[in-house]
C-alpha beads as a LAMMPS data file, in Angstrom:
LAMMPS data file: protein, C-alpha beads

206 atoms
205 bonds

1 atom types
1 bond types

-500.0 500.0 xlo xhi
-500.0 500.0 ylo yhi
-500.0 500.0 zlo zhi

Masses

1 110.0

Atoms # bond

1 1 1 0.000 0.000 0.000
2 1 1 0.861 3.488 -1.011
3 1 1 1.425 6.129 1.486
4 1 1 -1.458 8.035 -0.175
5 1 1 -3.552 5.062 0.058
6 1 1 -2.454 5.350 3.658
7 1 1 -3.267 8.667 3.951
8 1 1 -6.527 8.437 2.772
9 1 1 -7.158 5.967 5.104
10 1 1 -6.359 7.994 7.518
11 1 1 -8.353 11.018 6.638
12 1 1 -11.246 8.846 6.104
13 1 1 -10.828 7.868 9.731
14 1 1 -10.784 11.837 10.662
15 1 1 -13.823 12.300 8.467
16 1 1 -15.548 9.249 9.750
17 1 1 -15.012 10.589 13.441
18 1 1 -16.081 14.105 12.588
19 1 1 -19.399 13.255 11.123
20 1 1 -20.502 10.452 13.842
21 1 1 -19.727 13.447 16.009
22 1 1 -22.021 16.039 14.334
23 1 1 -25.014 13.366 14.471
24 1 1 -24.054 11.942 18.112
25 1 1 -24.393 15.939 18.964
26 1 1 -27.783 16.288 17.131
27 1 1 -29.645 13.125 18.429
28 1 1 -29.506 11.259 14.958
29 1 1 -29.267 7.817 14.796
30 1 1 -25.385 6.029 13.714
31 1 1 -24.078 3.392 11.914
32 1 1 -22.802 1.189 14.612
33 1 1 -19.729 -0.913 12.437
34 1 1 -18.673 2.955 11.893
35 1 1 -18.339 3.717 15.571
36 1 1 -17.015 0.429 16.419
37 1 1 -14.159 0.919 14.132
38 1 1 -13.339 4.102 15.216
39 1 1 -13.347 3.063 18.694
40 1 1 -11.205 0.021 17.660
41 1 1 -8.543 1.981 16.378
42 1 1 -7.837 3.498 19.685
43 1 1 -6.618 -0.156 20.604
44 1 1 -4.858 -1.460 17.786
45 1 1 -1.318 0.201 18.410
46 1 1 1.168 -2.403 16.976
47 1 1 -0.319 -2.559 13.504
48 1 1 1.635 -3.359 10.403
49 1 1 -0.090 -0.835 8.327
50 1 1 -3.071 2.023 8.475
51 1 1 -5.686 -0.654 6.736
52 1 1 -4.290 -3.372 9.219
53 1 1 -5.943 -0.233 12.516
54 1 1 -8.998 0.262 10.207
55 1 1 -9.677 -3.354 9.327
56 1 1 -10.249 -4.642 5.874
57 1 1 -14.046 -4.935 5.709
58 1 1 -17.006 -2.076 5.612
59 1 1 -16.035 -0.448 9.093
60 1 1 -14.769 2.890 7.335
61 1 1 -17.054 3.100 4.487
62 1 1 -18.834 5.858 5.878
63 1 1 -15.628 8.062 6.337
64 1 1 -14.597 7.207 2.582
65 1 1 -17.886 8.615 1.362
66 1 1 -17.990 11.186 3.662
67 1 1 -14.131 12.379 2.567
68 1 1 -15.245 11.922 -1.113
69 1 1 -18.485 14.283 -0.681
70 1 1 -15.943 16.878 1.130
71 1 1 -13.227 16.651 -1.490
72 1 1 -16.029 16.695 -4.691
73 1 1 -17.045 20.328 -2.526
74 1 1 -20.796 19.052 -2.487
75 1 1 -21.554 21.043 0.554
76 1 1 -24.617 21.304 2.700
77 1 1 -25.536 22.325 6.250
78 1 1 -22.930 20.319 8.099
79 1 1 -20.097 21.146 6.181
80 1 1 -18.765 23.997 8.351
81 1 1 -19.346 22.036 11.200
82 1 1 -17.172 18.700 9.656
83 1 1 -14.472 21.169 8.450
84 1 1 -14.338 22.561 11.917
85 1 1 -13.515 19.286 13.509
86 1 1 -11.377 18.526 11.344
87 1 1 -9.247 22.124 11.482
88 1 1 -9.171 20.990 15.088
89 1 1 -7.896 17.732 15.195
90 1 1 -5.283 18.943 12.893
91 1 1 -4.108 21.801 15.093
92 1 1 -4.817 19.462 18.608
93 1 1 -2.816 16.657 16.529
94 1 1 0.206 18.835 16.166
95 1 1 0.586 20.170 19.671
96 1 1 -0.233 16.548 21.141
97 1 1 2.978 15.296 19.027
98 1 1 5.189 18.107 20.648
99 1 1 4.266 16.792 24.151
100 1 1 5.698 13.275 24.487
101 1 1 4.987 12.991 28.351
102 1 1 1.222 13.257 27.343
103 1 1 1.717 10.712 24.257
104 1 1 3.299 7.865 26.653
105 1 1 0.570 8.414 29.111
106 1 1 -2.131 7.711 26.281
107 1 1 -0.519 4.768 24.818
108 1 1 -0.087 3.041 29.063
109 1 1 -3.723 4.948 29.477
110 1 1 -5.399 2.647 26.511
111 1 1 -3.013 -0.319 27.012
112 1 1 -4.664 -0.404 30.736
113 1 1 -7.760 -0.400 29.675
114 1 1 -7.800 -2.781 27.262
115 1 1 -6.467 -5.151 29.888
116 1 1 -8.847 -4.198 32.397
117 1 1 -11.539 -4.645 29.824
118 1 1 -10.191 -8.403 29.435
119 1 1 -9.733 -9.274 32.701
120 1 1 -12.938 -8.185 34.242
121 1 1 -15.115 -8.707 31.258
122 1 1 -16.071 -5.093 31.104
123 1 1 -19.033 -4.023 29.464
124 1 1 -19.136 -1.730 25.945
125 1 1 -20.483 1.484 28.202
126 1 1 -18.067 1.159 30.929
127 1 1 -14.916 0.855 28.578
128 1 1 -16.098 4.223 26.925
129 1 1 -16.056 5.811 30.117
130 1 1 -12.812 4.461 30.778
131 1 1 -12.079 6.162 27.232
132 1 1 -13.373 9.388 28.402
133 1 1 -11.611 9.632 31.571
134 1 1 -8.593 8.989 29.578
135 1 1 -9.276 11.376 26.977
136 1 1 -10.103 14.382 29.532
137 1 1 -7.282 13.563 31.789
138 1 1 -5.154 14.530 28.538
139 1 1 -6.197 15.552 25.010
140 1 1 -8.823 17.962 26.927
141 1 1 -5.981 19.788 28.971
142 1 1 -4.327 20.920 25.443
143 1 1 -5.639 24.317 24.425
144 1 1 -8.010 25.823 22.739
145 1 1 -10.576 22.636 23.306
146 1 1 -12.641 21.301 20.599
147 1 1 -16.218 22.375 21.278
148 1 1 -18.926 20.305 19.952
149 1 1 -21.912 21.979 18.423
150 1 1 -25.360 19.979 19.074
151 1 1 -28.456 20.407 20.905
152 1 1 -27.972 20.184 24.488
153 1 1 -29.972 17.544 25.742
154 1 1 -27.879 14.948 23.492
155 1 1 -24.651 16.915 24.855
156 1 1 -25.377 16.396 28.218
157 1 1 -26.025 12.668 28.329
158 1 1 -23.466 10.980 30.054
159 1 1 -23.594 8.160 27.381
160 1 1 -23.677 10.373 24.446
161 1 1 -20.374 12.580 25.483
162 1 1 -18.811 9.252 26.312
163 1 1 -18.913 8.278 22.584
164 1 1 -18.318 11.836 21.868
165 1 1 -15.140 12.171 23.624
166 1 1 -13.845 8.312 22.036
167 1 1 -14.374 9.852 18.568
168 1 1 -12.461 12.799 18.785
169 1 1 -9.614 11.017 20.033
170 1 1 -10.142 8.314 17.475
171 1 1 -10.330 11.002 15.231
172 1 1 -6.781 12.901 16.852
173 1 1 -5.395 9.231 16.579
174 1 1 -5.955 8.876 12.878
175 1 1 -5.255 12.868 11.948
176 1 1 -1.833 11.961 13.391
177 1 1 -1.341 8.866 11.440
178 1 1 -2.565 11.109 8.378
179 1 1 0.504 13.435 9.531
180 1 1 3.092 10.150 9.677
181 1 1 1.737 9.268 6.283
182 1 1 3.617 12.453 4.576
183 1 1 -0.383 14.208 5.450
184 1 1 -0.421 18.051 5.774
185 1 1 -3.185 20.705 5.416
186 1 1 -1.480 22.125 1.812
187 1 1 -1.789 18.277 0.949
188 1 1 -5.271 18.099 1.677
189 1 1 -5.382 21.289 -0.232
190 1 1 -3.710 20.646 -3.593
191 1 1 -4.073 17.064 -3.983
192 1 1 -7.922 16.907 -3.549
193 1 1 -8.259 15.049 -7.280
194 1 1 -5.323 12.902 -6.155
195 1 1 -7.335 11.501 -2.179
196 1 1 -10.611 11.659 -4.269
197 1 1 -9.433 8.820 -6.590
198 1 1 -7.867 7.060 -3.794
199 1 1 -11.031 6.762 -1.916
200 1 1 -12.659 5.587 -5.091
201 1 1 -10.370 2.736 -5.427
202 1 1 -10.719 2.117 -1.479
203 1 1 -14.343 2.357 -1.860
204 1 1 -14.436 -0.615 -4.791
205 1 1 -12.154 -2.550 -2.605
206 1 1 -14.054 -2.691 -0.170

Bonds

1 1 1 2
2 1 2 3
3 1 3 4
4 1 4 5
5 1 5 6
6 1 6 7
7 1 7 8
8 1 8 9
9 1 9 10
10 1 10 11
11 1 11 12
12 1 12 13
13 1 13 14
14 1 14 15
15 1 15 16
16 1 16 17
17 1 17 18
18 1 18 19
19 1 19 20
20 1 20 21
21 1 21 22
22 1 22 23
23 1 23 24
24 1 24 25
25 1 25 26
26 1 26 27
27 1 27 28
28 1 28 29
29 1 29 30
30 1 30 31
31 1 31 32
32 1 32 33
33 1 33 34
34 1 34 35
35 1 35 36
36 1 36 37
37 1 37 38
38 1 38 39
39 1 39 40
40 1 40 41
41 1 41 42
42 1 42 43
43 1 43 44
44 1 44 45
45 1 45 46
46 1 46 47
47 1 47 48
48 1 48 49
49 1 49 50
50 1 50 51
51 1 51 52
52 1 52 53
53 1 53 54
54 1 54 55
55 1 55 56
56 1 56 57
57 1 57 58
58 1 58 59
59 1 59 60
60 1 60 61
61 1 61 62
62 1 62 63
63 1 63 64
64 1 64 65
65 1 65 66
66 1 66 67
67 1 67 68
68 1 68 69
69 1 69 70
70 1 70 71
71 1 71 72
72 1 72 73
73 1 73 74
74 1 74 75
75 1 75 76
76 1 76 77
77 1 77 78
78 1 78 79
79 1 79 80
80 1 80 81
81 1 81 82
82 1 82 83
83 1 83 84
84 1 84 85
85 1 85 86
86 1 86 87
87 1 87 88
88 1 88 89
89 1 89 90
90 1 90 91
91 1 91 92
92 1 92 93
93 1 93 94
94 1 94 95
95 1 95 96
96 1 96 97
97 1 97 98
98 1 98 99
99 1 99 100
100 1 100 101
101 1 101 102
102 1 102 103
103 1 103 104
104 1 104 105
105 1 105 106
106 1 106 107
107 1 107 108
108 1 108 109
109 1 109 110
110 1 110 111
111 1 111 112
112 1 112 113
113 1 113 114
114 1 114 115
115 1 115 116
116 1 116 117
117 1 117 118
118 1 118 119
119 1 119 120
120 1 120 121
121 1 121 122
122 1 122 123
123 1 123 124
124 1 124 125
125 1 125 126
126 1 126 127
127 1 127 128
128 1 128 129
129 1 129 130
130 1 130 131
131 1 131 132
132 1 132 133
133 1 133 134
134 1 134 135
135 1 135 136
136 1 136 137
137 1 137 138
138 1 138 139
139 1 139 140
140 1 140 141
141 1 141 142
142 1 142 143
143 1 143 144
144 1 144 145
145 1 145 146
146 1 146 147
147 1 147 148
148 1 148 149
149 1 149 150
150 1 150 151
151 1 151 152
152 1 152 153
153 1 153 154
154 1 154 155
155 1 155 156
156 1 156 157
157 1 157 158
158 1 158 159
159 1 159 160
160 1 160 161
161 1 161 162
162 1 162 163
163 1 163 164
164 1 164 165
165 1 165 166
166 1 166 167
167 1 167 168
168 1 168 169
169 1 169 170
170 1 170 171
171 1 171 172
172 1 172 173
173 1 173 174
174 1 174 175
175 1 175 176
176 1 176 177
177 1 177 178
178 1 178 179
179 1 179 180
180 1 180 181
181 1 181 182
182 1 182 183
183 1 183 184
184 1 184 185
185 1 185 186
186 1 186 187
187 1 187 188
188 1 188 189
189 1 189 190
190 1 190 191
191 1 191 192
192 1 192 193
193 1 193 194
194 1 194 195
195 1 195 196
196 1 196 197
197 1 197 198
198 1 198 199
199 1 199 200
200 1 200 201
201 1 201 202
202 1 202 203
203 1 203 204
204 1 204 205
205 1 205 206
């Protein structure tokens, strides 16, 4: 695999995170083998290659199509909102790198709780609010915070912030991948025709 097939991975994975977000935060239904591969990610940290953390059936469908609307510049009402996550990740991504203290106590912070979800047969909800504790004991200390937009009864459910939270750091995980890849923002930029046929291709595939 290319590194731009790996990058579009990747950004597929940010886009995927970005728009579960936006209808987490607006009380619309998702598509569960989405989330579950987002959340997966989070736990797959000795993989051989970006499809090998994203798996190699329909889990990231939705982020392809979702990255091929954005790059073909069909826009509608949630577009702002997607592009703002995504500006954010990409900034959050870059000062999370700079801070290796913070990175090793993400990568112990996740390798615990997989372990703990193992050994005591935890169930899904309590391992995502192992995953938020996590992600506010670090990602959320480094400035200026990602503030999600929805209506506030869905933002204020324990459950729903839970999955919330585990998206934008699946979605911080993968914009750093993206960044590992040879990913920048002039990339995403100037090679939109170049990502939009890769997600074609990665869209037959799978």
């Amino acid at each position: 695999m290319s590194n731009f097939e790996d990058q579009t991975l990747a950004l597929a994975g940010m886009f995927q995170s970005a728009i579960l977000i936006n209808q987490l935060a607006h009380g619309e239904s998702i598509n569960q083998a989405a989330f579950d591969c987002s959340l997966d990610s989070l736990f797959t940290l000795q993989a051989h290659s970006i499809e090998d953390i994203y798996g190699h059936g329909d889990g990231l469908i939705l982020g392809l199509k979702s990255l091929k609307v954005y790059l073909e510049g069909n826009k509608d009402a949630t577009s702002a909102l997607i592009a703002y996550y995504i500006l954010s990740m990409i900034k959050l991504s870059g000062r999370l790198t700079d801070d290796e203290s913070m990175i090793k106590k993400i990568q112990q912070g996740l390798a615990d709780i997989e372990q703990q979800a193992v050994q005591f047969e935890m169930s899904p909800s309590a391992k995502l609010h192992k995953v938020d504790g996590l992600y506010q004991a670090t990602i959320s200390q480094i400035k200026p915070r990602i503030i999600v937009q929805g209506d506030q009864v869905h933002l204020t459910n324990s459950d729903n912030t839970s999955r919330i939270r585990t998206l934008l750091f699946a979605g911080i995980r993968a914009t750093v991948l993206w960044k590992q890849k040879g990913g920048s923002r002039l990339k995403l930029l100037f090679s939109r025709k170049k990502y939009l046929q890769q997600a074609d291709r990665l869209l037959r595939r799978f």
